[in-house]
C-alpha positions in Angstrom: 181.0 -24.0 194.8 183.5 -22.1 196.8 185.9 -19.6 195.3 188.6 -18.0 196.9 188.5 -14.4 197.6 191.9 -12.8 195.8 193.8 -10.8 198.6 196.0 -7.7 198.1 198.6 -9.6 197.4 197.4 -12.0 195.3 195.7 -8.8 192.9 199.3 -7.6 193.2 201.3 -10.7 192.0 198.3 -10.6 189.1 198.5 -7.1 187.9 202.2 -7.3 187.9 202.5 -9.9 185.5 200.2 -10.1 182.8 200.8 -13.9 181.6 199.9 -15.3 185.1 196.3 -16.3 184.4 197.1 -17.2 180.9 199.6 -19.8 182.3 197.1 -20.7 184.5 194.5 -22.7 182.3 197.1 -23.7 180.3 198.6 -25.8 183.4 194.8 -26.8 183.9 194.8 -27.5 179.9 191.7 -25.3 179.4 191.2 -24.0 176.2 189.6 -21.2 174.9 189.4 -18.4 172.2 191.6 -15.1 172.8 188.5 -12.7 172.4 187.2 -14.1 175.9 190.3 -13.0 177.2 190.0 -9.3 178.6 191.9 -7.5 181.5 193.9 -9.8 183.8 192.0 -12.6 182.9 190.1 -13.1 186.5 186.7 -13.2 185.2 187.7 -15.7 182.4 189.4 -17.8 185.5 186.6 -17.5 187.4 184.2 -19.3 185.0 186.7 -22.3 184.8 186.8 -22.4 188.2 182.7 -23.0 188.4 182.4 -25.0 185.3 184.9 -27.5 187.1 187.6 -27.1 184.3 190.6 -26.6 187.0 189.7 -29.2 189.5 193.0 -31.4 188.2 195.4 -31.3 186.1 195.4 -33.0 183.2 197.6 -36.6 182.6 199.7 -35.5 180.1 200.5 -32.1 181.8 201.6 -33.8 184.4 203.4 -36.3 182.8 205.4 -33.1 180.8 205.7 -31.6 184.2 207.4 -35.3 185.9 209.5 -34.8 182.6 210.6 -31.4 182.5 212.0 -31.9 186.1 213.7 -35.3 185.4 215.3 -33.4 182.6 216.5 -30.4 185.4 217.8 -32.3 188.0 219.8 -34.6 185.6 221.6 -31.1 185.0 222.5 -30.5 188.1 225.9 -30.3 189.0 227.8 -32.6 192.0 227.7 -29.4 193.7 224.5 -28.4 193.1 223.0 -32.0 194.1 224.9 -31.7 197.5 223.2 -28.6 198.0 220.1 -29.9 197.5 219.2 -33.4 198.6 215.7 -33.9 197.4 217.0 -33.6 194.0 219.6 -35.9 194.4 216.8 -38.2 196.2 214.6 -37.4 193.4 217.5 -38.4 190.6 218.8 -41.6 192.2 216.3 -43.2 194.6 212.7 -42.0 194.0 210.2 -42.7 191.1 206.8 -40.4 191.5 207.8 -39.7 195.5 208.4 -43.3 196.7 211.0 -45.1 197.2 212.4 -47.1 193.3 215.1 -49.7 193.9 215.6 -50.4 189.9 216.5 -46.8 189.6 219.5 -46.8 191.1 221.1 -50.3 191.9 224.7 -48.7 192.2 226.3 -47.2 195.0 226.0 -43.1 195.0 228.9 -40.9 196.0 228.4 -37.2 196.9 231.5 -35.4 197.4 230.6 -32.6 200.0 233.8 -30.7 200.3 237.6 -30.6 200.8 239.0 -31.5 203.9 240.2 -27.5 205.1 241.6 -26.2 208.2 239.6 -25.7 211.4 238.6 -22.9 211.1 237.8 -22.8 207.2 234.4 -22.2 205.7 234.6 -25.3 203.5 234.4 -27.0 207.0 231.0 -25.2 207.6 229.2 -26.1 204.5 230.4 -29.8 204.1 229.1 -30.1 207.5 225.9 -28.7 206.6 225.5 -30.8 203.4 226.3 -33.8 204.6 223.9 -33.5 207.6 220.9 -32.2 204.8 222.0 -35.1 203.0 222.0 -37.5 205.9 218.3 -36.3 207.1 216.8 -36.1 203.3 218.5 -40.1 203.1 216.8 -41.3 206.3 213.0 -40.4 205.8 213.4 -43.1 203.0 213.1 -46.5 203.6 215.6 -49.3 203.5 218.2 -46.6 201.8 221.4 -46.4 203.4 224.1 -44.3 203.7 227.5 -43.7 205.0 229.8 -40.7 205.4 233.7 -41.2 204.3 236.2 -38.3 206.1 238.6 -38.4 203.7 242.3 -36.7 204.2 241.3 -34.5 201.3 237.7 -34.8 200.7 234.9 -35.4 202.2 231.7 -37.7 201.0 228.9 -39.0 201.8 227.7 -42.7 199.8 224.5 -44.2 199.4 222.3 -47.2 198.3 220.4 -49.7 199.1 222.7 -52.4 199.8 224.1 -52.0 203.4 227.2 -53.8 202.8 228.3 -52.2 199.6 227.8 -48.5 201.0 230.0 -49.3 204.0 232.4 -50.8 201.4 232.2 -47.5 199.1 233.0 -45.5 202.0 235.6 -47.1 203.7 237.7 -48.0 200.0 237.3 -43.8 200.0 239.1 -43.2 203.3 242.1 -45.6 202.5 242.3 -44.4 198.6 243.6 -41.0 200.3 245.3 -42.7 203.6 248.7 -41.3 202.0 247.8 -37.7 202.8 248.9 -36.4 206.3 246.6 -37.2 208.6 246.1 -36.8 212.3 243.9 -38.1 214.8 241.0 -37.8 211.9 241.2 -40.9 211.2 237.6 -43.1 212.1 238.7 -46.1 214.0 236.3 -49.0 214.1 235.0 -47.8 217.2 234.4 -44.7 215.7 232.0 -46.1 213.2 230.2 -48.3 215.6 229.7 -45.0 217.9 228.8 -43.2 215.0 226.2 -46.1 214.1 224.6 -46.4 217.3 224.0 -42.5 217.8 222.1 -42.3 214.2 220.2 -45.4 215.4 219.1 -43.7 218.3 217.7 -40.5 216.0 216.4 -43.1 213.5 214.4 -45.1 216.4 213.0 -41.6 217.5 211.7 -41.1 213.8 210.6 -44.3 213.7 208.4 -44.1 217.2 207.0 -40.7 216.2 205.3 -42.4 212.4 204.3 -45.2 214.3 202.2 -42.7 216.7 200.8 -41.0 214.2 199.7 -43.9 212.1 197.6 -45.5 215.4 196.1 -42.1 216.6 194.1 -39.0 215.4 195.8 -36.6 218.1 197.7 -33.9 216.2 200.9 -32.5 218.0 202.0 -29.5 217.3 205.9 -30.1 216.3 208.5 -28.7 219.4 211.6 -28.0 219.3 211.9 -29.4 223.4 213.6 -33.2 223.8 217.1 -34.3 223.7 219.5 -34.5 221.2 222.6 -36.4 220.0 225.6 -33.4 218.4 228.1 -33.5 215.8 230.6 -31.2 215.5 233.6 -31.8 213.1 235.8 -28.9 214.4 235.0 -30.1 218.1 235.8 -33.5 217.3 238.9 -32.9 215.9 240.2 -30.2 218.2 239.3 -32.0 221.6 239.3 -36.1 220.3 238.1 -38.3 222.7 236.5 -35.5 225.0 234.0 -35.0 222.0 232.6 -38.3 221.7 229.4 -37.9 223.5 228.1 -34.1 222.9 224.0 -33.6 223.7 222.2 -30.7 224.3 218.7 -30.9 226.1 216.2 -27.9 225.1 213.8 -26.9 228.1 210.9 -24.2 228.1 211.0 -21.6 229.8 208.0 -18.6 231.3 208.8 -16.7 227.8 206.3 -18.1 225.1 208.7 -18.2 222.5 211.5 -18.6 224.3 213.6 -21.9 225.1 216.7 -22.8 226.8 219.3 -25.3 225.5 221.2 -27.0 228.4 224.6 -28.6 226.4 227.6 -30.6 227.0 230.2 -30.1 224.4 232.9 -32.2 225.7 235.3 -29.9 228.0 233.2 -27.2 228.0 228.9 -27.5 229.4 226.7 -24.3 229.5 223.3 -22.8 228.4 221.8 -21.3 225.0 219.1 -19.2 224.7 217.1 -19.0 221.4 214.2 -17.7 220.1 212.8 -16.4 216.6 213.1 -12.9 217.7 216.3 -11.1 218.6 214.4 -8.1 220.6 212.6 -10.7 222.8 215.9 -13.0 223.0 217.8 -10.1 224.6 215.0 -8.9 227.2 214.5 -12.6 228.4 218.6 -13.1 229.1 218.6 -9.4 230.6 215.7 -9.8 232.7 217.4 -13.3 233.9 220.3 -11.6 234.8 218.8 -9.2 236.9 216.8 -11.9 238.6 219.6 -13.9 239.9 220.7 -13.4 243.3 223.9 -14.6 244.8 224.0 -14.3 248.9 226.2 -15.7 251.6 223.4 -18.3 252.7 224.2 -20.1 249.2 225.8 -23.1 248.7 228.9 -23.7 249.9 231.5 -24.0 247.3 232.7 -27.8 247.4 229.0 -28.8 247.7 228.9 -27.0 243.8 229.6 -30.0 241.4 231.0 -28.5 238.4 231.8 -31.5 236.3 227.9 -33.0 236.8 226.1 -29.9 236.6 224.9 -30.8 233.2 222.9 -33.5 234.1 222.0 -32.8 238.6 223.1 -30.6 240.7 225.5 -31.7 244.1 223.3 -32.7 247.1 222.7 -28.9 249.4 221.9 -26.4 246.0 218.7 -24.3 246.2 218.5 -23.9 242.7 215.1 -23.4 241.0 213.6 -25.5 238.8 214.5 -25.9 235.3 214.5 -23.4 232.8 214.9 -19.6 233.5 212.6 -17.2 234.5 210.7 -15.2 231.9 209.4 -11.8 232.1 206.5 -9.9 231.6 207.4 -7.7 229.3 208.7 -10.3 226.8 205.3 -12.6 227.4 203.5 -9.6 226.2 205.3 -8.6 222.7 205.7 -12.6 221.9 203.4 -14.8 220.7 202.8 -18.2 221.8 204.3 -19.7 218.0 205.8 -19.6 215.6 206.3 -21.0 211.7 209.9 -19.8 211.3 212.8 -22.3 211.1 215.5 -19.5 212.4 216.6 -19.3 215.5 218.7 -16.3 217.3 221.0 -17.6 220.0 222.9 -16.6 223.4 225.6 -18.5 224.5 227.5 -19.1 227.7 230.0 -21.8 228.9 232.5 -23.0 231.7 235.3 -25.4 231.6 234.4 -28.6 232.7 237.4 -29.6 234.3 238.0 -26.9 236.8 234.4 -25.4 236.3 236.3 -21.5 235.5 233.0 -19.3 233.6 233.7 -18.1 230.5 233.1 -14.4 230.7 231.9 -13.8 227.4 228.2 -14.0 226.2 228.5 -15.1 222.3 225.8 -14.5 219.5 224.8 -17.2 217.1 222.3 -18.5 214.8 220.2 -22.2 214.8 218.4 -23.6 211.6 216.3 -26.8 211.8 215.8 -28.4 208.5 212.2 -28.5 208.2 208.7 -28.0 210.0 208.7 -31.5 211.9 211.5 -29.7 214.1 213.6 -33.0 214.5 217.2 -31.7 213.6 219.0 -28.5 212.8 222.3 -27.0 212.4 224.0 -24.3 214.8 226.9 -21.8 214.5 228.4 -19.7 217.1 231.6 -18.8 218.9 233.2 -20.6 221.6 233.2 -18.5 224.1 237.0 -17.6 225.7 238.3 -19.1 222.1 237.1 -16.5 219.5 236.6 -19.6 217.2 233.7 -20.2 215.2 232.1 -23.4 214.7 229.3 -24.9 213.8 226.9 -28.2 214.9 224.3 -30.6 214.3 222.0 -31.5 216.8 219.7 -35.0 215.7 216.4 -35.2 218.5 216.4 -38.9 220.0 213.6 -38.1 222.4 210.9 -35.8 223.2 211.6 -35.3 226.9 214.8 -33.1 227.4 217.0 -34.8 230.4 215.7 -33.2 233.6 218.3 -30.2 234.6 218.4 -27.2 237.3 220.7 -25.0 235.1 220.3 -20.7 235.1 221.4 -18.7 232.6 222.4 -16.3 235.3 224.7 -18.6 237.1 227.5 -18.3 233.6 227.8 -14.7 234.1 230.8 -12.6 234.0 229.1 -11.2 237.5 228.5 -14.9 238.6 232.4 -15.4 237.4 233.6 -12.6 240.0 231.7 -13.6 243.0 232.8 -17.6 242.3 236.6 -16.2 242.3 235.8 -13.5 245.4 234.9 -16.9 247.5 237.6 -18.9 246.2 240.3 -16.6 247.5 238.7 -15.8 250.9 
């Protein structure tokens, strides 16, 4: 039979902690007498292992194990449960790791935070919940959920009656209506927005199960596609001009390396990300140094700056999408990676009379699990100073087709546009 070979670490994590064998075959519910105990334990381990005592665990281990946990996560605090949405799945809506409707049969309320300034961390982590909350709620069936912006708190609701969780939600908004308010407040057509963008996320899920479930081919999860974005703090600072934000991410020559191509409303403009901050910087260096601006460019009226997001005004001789890698970053990075953390560059210009933001700002990107089909950002808004933060759902695998350069947002890009301006 095989037996795994014990690694460094593993005779590490062993010799450091005495009891770790011992509670071992107890999980496996192996007995035996204390004088074939001696050392660590290993060799005593070992012979379970190939007399076929540890090939399970035993029923009522596991049924004191489903127990135990039950009894933690009924402990957990409102807080604690917004924090963590697969307990609160695992409270409420789940029996064993599918989906129980007699569990719950009531509408469930998580408070994620108090409605704070713009600029306020509580706005940051009620964000994050309620998007953890919102992707943890839609990988199970039939269960629905709503989120409620209150005047003074925020909340998410859920259940599995459609009606009553828009009900739930909605009686929370008006129960604090009296507070001051300002343009906050979801209009119909906000929710029906609102409803249609998750639909378009939940369609993509949707499509992706159904592929797996009819082939054998195993793709490799990517973060490239397009996305649908949330951003309180842009929402309530620009309104209307906020309703639509999407970012497409691209590759680019740098394994490792990928551009994100967004519109956020009255600003559009380029990320760079990658896993590692050395190879981040040498790619957007290395970019820099390989764009060229020349008198035989485009003339300036044939340079669209309100559609550059999505084409580029008839008589560019851009390159093609993505920016150029270089050598030196292809050789120090590897083709993949496991790690959910993203470093990220960004740069911007106004979308109304298409002015560069000089500055480059730093920020981070998280996606929520392996299957790389949401995540939350934070950076700075370049030009503003202000820090907020995004969520970014994928609604497709194929980002929208773009001719973007990360070059063409510099600050030296910035002083050769104004040099031709006032000629």
């Amino acid at each position: 039979m095989f037996l795994p070979k014990i690694t460094r670490e593993g005779q590490r994590a062993i010799s450091q902690n005495s009891h770790f064998v011992r509670c071992q075959l107890k999980h496996y519910g192996v007995e035996f007498e204390e004088k074939e105990y001696s050392g660590n334990g290993t060799a005593l381990l070992k012979k379970a292992l190939q007399a076929g005592k540890c090939d399970q665990v035993p029923d009522l281990i596991r049924q004191l194990e489903r127990q135990m946990y039950m009894e933690f996560i009924n402990q957990r605090t409102a807080d604690e449960l917004a924090d963590n949405p697969d307990w609160a799945m695992n409270k409420y809506f789940l029996s064993f790791g599918s989906p129980d409707h007699t569990k719950t049969t009531t509408v469930v309320g998580l408070v994620v935070g108090q409605t704070g300034d713009y600029f306020s961390e509580n706005e940051a982590t009620s964000e994050t919940r309620l998007w953890k909350i919102s992707e943890a709620a839609s990988k199970i069936p039939k269960l629905h959920y709503e989120k409620a912006m209150g005047a003074e708190t925020r909340a998410i609701y859920l259940g599995w009656d459609e009606a009553a969780v828009e009900k739930a939600a909605l009686e929370h908004v008006a129960s604090q209506s009296k507070a001051p308010r300002d343009f906050w407040d979801e209009s119909d057509e906000d929710d029906e927005r609102e409803r249609a963008r998750g639909k378009l996320h939940t369609d993509y899920l949707n499509a992706i199960a159904q592929y797996k479930s009819q082939t054998k081919a195993v793709r490799d999860p990517s973060p490239i596609g397009s996305y649908v974005v949330d951003s309180q703090y842009l929402t309530k600072t620009w309104g209307s001009d906020a309703d639509d934000l999407r970012l497409d991410i691209h590759k680019t020559d740098t394994p490792g390396v990928f551009q994100v191509n967004f519109e956020f409303g009255v600003y559009e403009g380029i990320m760079m990300i990658c896993t590692q901050k050395e190879v981040l910087e040498e790619h957007c260096l290395e970019a820099d140094r390989r764009t060229v601006f020349s008198e035989d460019e485009e003339d300036e009226e044939d340079y669209d700056f309100e559609s550059e997001g999505r084409t580029l005004a008839s008589g560019s001789k851009r390159k093609a999408s993505g920016t150029p890698g270089t050598k030196k970053a292809k050789k120090r990075q590897s083709e993949s990676t496991n790690s959910l953390n993203y470093q990220l560059k960004m740069r911007c210009r106004g979308t109304g009379e298409g002015e560069i933001e000089v500055d480059t700002e730093d920020g981070t990107l998280e996606f929520a699990d392996e299957n790389l089909v949401c995540f939350v950002g934070e950076s700075v808004i370049p030009g503003w100073g202000a820090q907020f933060s995004f969520t970014a759902r994928k609604i497709s695998n194929r980002p929208s087709s773009s001719e973007k350069q990360w070059g063409y947002y510099s600050e030296k890009r910035h002083d050769y546009e104004s040099a031709r301006r006032w000629r």
